[in-house]
Backbone as CSV, one residue per row, in Angstrom:
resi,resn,N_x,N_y,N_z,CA_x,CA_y,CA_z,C_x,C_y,C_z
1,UNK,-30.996,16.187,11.733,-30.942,17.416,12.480,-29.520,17.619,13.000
2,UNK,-29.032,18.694,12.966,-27.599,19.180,13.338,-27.813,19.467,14.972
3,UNK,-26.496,18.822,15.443,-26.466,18.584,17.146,-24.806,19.136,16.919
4,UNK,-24.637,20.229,18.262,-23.576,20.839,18.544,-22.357,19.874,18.788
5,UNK,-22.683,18.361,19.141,-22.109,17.195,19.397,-21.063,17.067,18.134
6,UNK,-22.226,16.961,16.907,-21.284,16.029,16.019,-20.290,16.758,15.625
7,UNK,-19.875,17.886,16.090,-18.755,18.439,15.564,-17.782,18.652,16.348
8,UNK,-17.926,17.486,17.495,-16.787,17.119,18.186,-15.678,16.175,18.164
9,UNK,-15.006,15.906,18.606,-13.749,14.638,17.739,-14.576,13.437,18.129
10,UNK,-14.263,12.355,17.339,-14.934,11.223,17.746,-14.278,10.467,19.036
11,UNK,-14.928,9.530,19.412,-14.784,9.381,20.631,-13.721,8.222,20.798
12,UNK,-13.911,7.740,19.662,-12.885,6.562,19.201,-11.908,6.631,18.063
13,UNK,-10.394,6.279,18.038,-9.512,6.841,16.695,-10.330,6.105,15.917
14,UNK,-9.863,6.550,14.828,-10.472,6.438,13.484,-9.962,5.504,12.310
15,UNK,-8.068,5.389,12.815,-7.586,4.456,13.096,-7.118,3.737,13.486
16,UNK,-6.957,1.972,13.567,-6.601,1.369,14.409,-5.086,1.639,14.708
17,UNK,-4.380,1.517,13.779,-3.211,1.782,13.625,-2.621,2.898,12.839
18,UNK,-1.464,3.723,13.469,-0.534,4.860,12.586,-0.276,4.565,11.256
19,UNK,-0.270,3.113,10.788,0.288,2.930,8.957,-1.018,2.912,8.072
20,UNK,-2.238,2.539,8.833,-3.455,2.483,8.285,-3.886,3.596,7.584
21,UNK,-3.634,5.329,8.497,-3.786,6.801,8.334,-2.655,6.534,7.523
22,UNK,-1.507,6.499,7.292,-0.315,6.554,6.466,-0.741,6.544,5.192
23,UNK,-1.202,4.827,4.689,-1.126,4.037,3.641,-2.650,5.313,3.180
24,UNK,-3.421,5.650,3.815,-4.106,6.219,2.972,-3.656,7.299,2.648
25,UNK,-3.039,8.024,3.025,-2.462,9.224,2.578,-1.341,9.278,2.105
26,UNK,-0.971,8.314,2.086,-0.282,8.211,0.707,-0.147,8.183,-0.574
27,UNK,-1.635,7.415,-0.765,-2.307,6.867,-1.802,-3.328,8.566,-2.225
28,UNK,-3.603,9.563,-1.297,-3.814,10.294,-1.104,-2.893,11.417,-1.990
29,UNK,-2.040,11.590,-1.539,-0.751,12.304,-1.713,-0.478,12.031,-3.741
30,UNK,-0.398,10.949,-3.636,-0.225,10.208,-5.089,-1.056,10.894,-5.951
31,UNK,-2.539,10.707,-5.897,-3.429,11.317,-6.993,-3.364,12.543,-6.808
32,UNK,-3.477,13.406,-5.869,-2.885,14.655,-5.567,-1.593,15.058,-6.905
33,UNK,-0.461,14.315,-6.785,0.392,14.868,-7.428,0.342,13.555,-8.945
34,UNK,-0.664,13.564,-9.149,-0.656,13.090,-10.699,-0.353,11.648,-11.139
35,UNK,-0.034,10.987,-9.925,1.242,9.663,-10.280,0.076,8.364,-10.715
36,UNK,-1.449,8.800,-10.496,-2.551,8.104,-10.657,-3.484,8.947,-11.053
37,UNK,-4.762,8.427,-11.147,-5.899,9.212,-10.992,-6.461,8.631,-9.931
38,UNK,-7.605,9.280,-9.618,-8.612,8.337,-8.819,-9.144,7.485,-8.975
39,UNK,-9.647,7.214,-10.523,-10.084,5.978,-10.484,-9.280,5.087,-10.757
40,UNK,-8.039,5.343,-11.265,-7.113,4.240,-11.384,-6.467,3.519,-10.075
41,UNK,-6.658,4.476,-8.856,-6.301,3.870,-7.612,-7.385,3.141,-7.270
42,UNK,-8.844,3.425,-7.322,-10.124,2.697,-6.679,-10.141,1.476,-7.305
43,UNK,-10.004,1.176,-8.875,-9.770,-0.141,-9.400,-8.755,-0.585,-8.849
44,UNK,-7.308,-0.306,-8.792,-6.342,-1.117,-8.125,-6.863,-1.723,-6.616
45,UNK,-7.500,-0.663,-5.868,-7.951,-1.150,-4.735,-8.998,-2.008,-4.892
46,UNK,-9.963,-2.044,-5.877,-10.941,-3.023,-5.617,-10.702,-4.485,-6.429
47,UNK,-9.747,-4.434,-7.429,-9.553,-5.336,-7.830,-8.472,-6.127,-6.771
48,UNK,-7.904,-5.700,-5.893,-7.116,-6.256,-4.858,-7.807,-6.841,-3.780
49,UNK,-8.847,-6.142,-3.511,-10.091,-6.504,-2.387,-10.842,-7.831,-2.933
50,UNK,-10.685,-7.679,-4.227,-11.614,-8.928,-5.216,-10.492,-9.752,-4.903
51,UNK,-9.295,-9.886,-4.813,-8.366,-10.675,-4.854,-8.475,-11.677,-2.996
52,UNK,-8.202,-10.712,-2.437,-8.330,-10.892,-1.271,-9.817,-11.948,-0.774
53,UNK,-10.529,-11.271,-1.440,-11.961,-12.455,-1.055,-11.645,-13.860,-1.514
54,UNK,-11.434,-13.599,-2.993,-11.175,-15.167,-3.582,-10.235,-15.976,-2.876
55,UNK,-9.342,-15.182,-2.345,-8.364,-16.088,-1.144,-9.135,-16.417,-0.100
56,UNK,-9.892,-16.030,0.260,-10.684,-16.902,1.208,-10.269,-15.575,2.692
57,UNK,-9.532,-14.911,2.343,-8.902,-14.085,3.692,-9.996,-13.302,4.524
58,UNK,-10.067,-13.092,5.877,-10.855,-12.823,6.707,-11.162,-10.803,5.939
59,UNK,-12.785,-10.670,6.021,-13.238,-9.200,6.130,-13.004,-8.546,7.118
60,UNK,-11.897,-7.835,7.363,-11.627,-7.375,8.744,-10.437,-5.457,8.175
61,UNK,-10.419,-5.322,9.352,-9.447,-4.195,9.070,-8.145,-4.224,8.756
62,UNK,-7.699,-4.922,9.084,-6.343,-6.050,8.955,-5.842,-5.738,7.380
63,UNK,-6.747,-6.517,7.006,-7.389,-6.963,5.124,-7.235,-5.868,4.564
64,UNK,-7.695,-5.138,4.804,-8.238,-4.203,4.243,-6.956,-3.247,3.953
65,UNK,-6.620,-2.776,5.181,-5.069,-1.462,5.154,-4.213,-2.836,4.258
66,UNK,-4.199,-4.130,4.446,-3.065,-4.492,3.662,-3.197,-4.727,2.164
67,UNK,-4.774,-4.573,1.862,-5.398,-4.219,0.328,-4.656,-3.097,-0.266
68,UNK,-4.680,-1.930,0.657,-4.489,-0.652,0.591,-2.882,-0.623,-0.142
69,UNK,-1.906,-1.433,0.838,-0.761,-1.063,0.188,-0.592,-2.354,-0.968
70,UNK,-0.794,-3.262,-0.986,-1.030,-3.827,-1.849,-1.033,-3.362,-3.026
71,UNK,-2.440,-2.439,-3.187,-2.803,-1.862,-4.042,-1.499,-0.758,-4.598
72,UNK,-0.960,-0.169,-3.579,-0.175,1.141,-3.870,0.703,0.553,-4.567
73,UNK,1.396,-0.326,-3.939,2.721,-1.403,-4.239,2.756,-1.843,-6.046
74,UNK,1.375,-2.372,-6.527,0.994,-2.566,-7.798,1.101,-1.306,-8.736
75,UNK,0.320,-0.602,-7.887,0.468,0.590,-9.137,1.707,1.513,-9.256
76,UNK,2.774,1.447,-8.137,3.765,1.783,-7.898,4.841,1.134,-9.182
77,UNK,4.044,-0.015,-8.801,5.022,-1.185,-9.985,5.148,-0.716,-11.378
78,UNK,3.508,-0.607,-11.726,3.561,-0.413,-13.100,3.944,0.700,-13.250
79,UNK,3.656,2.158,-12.445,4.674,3.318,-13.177,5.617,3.481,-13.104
80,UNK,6.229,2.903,-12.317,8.270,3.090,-12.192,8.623,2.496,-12.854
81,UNK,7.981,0.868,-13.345,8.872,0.005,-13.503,9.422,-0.495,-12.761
82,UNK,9.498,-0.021,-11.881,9.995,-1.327,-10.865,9.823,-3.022,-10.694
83,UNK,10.351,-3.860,-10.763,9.688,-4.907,-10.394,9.731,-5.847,-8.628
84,UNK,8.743,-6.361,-8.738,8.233,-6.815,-7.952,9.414,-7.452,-7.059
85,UNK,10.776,-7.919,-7.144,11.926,-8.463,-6.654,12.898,-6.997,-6.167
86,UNK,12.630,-6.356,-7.239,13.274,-5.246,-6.507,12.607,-4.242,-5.487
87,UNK,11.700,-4.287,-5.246,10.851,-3.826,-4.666,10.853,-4.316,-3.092
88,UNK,11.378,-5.781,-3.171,11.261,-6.413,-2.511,12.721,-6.505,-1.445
89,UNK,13.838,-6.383,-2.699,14.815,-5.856,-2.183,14.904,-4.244,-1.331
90,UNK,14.830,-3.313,-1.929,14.772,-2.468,-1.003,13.892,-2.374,0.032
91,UNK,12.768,-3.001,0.000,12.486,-3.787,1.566,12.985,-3.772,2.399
92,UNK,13.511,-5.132,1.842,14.755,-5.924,2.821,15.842,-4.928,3.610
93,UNK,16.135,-4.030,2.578,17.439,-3.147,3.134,16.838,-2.201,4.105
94,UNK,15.679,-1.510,3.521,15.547,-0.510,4.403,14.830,-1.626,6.037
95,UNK,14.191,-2.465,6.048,14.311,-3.363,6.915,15.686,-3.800,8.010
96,UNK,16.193,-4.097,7.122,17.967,-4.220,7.980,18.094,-3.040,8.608
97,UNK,17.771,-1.918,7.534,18.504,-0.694,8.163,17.814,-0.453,9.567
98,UNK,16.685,-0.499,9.452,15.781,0.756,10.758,15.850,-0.791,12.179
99,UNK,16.263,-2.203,11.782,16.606,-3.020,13.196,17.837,-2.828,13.474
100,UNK,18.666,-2.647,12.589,20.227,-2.503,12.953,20.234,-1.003,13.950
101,UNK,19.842,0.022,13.286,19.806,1.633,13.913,19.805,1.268,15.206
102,UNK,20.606,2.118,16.383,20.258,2.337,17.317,19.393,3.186,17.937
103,UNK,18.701,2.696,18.981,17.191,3.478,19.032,17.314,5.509,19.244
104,UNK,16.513,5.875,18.860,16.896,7.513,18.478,17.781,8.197,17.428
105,UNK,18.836,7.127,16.870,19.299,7.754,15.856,18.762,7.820,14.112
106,UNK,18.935,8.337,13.235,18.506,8.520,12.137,18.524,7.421,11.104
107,UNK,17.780,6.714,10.488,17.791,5.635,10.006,17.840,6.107,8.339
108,UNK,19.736,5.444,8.183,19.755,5.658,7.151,20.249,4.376,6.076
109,UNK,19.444,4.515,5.060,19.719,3.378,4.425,21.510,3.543,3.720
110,UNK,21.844,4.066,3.254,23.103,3.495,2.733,24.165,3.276,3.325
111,UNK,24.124,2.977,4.576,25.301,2.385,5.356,24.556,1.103,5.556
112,UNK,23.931,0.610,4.822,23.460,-0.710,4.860,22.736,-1.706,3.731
113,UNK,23.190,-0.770,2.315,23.280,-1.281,1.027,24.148,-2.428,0.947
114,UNK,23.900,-3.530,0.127,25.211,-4.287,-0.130,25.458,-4.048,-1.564
């Protein structure tokens, strides 16, 4: 039965964290513009989730958003080409970059390429 209620915001966020809403809409954004399909993202995600169990890693929310990019990260891999070291590198940089930044200014990576 329909209650005037449920079409109020929930009472609790929805997510725990700002990268959690991110990582899905990203992944969002992606099949949107072609770079996947849907089911090619739901296998990446569930075969990552399958991954994640066999590690023994806790069922939690945690797990899960880090399935998420996980997942993106993989399939990211295989269509760019990118590999997994470089990937890892620009990490790193854009990492350096946004602790080095001073707080409020614009975080830009190539004043912090090597």
């Amino acid at each position: 039965m329909f209650r005037p209620d449920d079409l109020l915001a929930p009472r609790e966020p929805v997510f725990k964290e700002p990268w959690h809403a991110q990582a899905l809409a990203l992944a969002d954004s992606l099949v949107r513009a072609e770079a996947f399909t849907a089911t090619e993202w739901a296998q990446a995600l569930g075969a990552t989730l399958k991954t994640t169990e066999a590690q023994g890693r806790p069922d939690n929310t945690e797990t899960y958003y880090t399935a998420v990019v996980e997942a993106l990260e993989s399939l990211s891999e295989s269509r760019t080409g990118i590999s997994g070291a470089e990937r890892q590198r620009r990490r790193d940089a854009w990492k350096h970059a946004y602790l080095s930044t001073p707080h409020g200014q614009p975080v830009t990576l190539a004043d912090h390429v090597s």
